[in-house]
C-alpha positions in Angstrom: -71.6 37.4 -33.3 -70.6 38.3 -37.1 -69.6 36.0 -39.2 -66.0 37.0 -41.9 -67.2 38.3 -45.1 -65.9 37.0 -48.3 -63.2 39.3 -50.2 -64.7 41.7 -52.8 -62.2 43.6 -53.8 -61.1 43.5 -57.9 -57.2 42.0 -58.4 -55.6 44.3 -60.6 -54.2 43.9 -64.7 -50.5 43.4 -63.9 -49.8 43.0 -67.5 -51.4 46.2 -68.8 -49.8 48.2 -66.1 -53.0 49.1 -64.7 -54.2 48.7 -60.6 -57.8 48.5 -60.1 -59.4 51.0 -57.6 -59.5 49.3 -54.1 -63.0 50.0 -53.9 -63.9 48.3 -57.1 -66.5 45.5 -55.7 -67.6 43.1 -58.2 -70.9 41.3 -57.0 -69.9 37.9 -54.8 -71.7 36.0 -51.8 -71.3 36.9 -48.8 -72.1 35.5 -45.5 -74.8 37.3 -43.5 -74.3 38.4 -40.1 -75.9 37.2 -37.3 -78.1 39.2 -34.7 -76.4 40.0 -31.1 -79.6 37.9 -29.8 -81.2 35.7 -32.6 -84.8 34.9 -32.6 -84.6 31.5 -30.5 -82.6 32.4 -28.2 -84.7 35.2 -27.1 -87.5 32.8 -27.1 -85.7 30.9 -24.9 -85.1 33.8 -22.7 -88.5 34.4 -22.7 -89.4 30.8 -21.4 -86.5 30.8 -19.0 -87.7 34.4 -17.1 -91.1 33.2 -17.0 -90.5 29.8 -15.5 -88.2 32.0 -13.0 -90.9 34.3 -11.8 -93.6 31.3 -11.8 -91.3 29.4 -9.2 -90.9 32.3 -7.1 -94.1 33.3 -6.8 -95.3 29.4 -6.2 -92.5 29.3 -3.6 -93.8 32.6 -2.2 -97.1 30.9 -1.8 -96.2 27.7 -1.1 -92.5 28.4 1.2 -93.5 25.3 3.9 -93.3 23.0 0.7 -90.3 20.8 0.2 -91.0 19.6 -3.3 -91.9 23.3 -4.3 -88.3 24.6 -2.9 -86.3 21.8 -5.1 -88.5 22.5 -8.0 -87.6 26.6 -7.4 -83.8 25.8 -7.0 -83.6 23.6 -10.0 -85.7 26.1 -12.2 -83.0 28.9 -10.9 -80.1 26.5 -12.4 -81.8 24.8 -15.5 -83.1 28.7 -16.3 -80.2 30.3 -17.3 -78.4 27.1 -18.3 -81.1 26.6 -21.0 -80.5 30.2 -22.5 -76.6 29.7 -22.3 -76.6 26.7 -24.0 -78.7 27.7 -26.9 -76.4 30.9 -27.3 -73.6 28.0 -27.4 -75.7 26.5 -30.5 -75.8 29.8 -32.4 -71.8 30.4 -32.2 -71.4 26.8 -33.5 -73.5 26.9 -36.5 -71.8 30.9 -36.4 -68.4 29.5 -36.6 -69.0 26.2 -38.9 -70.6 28.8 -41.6 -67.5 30.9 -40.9 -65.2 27.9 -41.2 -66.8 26.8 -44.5 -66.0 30.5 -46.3 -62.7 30.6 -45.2 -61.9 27.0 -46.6 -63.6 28.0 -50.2 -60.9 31.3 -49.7 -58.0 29.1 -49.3 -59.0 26.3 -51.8 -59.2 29.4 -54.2 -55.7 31.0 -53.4 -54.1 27.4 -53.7 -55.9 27.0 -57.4 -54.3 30.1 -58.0 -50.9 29.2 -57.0 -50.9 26.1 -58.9 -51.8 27.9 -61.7 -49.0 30.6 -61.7 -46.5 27.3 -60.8 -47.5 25.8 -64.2 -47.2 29.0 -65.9 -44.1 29.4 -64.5 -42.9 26.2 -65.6 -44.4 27.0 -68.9 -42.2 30.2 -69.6 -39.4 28.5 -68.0 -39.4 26.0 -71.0 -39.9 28.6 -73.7 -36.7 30.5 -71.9 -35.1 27.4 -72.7 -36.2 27.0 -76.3 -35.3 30.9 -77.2 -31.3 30.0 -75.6 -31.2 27.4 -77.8 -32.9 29.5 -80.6 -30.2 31.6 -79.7 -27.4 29.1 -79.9 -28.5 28.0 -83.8 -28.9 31.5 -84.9 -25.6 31.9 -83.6 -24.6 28.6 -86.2 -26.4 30.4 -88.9 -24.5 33.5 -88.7 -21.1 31.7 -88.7 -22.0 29.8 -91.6 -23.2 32.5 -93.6 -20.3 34.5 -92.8 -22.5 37.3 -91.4 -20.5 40.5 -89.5 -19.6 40.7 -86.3 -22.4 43.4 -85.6 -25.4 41.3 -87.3 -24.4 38.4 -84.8 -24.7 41.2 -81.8 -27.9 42.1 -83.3 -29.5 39.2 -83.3 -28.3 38.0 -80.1 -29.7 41.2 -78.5 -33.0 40.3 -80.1 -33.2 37.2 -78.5 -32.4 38.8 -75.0 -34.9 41.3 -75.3 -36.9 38.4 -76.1 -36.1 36.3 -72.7 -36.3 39.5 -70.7 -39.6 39.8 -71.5 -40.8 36.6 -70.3 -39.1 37.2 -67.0 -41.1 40.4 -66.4 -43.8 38.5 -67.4 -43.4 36.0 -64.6 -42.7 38.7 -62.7 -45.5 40.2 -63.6 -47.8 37.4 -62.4 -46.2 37.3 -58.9 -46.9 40.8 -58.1 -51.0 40.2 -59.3 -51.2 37.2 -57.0 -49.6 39.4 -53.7 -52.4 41.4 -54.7 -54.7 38.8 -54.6 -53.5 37.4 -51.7 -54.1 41.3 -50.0 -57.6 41.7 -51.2 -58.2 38.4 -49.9 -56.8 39.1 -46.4 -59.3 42.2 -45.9 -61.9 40.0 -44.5 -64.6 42.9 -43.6 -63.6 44.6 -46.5 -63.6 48.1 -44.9 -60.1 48.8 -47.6 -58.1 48.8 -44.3 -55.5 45.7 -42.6 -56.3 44.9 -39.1 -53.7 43.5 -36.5 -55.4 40.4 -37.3 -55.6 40.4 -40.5 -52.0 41.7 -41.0 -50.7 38.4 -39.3 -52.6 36.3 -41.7 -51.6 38.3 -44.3 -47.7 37.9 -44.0 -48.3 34.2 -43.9 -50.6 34.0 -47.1 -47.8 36.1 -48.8 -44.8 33.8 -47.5 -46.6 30.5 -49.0 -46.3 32.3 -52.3 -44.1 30.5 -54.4 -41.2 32.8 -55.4 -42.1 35.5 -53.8 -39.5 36.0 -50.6 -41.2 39.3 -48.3 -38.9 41.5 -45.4 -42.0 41.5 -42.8 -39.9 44.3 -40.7 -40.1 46.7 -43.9 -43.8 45.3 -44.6 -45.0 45.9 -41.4 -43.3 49.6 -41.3 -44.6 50.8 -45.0 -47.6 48.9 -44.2 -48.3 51.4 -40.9 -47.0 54.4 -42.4 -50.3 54.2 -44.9 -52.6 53.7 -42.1 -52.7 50.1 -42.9 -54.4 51.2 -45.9 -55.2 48.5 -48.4 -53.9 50.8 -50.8 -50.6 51.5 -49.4 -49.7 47.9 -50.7 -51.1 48.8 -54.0 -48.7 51.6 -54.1 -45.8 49.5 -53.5 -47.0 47.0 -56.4 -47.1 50.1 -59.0 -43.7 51.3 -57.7 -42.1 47.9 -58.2 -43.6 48.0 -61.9 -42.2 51.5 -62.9 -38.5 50.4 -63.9 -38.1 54.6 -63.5 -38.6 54.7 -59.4 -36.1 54.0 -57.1 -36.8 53.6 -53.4 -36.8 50.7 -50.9 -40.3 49.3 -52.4 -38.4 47.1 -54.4 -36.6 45.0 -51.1 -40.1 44.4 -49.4 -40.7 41.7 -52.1 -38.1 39.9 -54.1 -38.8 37.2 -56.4 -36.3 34.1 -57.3 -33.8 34.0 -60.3 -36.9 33.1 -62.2 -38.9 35.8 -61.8 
């Protein structure tokens, strides 16, 4: 049985414009897998076909004895019980060690989301501060008797302003899908599995303001070959205020973003 490998896979500079190749593997711990038969278990084996071939040949030479035929019959059960339950022993330590990198995955992705909330909240108060900015500037220019077209100008300043800080939140939502999509590729092969693609959609639903159409998803998502790197595609067609397709309605964000 193999245990899930941790995510490898670089997340991308939103900010800068730039996605990092898929295949980008900074170094990171990964959980080793674990032989088909492991070294114990064929010990046990061992013990279990020996004590097999021991009773039948003592029952062979001693068939008239009643103690020698219970002793055969129970070695026939207890044999192959012995070997079955230590296999049992190696998929529970296989899937507590499994359990335990999956956990350390998720407390990282909710770290993360936390993290984009209080930046969120962060810009959101700066938003506030430039409208009111806006609203005194506005005071200024009446005062001063300014023109009509220096008022315009200014006020456009200050939307450019909060525009910006939009994308940038923006901007941070579409790095954390990403993150959330290396993450998913448990066995790092740069490919979504069936399984994986069903964890995926939930890991990008819990995303906070970031809504996704799972019908278009799934569809672009299986055009690429379920290539990691037909997501990535989507994410740099989103960011190119130039392209217009349907990328843009896989993923919407709230007013916020």
């Amino acid at each position: 049985m193999s245990n899930i490998a941790s995510n490898t896979a670089s997340p991308p500079d939103i900010e800068t414009g730039v996605v990092a190749d898929a295949s980008v593997k900074p170094p990171r711990e990964q959980l080793t897998d674990i032989a088909e038969n492991t070294f114990i278990e064929i010990i046990a084996i061992i013990l279990a076909v020996s004590a097999l071939i021991v009773s039948c040949v003592a029952l062979a030479l001693n068939g008239d004895s009643t103690p020698m035929k219970i002793s055969t019959i129970l070695t026939l059960i207890l044999a192959p019980y012995s070997v079955y339950q230590q296999k049992s022993i190696t998929n529970i330590q296989a899937f507590i060690e499994t359990h335990k990198a999956l956990k350390e995955e998720v407390d990282s992705l909710d770290a993360t989301n936390k993290q984009l909330r209080a930046s969120e909240q962060d810009l959101k108060e700066t938003v506030t501060g430039l409208e009111e900015k806006q609203k005194i500037m506005t005071q200024l220019q009446q005062t001063k008797s300014a023109t009509i077209q220096d008022f315009r100008n200014e006020m456009e300043k200050n939307k450019s302003t909060i525009e910006l800080m939009r994308k940038n939140v923006r901007a941070a939502a579409l790095q954390n899908i990403l993150e959330v999509v290396f993450v998913a590729d448990g066995d790092n092969d740069q490919k979504i599995s069936k399984k994986e693609e069903n964890a995926l959609i939930k890991s990008l639903r819990e995303i906070n303001g970031v809504h996704v159409d799972e019908k278009k998803f799934r569809k672009h998502l299986h055009s690429k070959d379920n290539s990691i790197q037909g997501v990535i595609d989507i994410i740099e067609n989103m960011m190119d205020e130039n392209h217009s397709s349907g990328d843009d309605t896989i993923f919407t964000f709230d007013q916020s973003s």
